[in-house]
Structures are given as structure tokens and as C-alpha cells.
C-alpha positions in Angstrom: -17.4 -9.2 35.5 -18.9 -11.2 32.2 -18.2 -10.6 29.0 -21.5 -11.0 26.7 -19.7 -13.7 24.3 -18.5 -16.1 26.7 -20.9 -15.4 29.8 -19.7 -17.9 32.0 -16.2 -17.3 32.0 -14.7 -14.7 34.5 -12.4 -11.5 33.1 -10.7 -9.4 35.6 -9.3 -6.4 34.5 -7.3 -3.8 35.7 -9.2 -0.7 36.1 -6.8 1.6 37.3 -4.2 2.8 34.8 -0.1 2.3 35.3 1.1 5.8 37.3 4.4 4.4 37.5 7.3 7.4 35.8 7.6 11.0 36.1 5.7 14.0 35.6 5.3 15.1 31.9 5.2 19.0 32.5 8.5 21.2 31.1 11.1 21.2 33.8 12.0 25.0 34.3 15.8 25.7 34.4 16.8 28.3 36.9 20.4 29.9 36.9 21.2 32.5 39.5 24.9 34.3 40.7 26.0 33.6 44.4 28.3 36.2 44.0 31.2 34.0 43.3 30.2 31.3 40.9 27.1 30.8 38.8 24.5 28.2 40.0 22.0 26.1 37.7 19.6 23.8 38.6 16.0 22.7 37.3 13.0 24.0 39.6 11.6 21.4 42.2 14.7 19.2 40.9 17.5 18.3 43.4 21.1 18.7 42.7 23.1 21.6 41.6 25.7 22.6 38.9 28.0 25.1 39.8 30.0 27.2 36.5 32.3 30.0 35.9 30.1 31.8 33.3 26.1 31.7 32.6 26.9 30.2 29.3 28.8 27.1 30.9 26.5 26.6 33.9 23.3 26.4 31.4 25.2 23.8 29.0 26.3 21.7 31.8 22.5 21.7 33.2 21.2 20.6 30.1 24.1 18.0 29.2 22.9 16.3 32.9 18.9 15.9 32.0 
């Protein structure tokens, strides 16, 4: 490709944009109770974070992200 001010010179460009990172949409948090001990975790996310209340197992969720 030329550029119209310096026509024979050569410009190569990049035409396809950086997709390097992650997705930009909200992560969803999702807590649920096994029965014994409550479990959070973000949706599509691995790991999990295992509490003793709701309250706990929410604040440790968000202290990890």
C-alpha cells in the first residue's frame, strides 16, 4: 500500500486490531447452599469459594476478582 504524499515509499500496516485480554461483559456472581457450607463463584469462571454464611462467601468472592 502507498501513501499519496510519499508514493514510492511502502507502509504496511496492521489491519487487524490487538484481541489480546479478556472479555469486557459484567461477570455474574453466583452463590448457592450445598447443604453444608455456602458456595460462591463467578458464572463461566473457574474456581470456588467456599463460606460459613452468604454474607462471608459474597465478600470473599469479590475480595478474589
Amino acid at each position: 500500500m502507498t501513501t499519496t504524499m510519499f508514493p514510492r515509499h511502502w507502509q504496511f500496516t496492521d489491519t487487524r486490531p490487538n484481541r489480546q485480554g479478556r472479555s469486557k461483559k459484567q461477570l455474574k456472581p453466583v452463590i448457592e447452599h450445598d447443604g453444608r457450607v455456602w458456595v460462591a463463584r463467578y458464572e463461566g469462571r473457574p474456581g470456588l469459594f467456599f463460606a460459613a454464611t452468604e454474607k462471608e462467601a459474597q465478600s470473599n468472592l469479590k475480595a478474589s476478582a
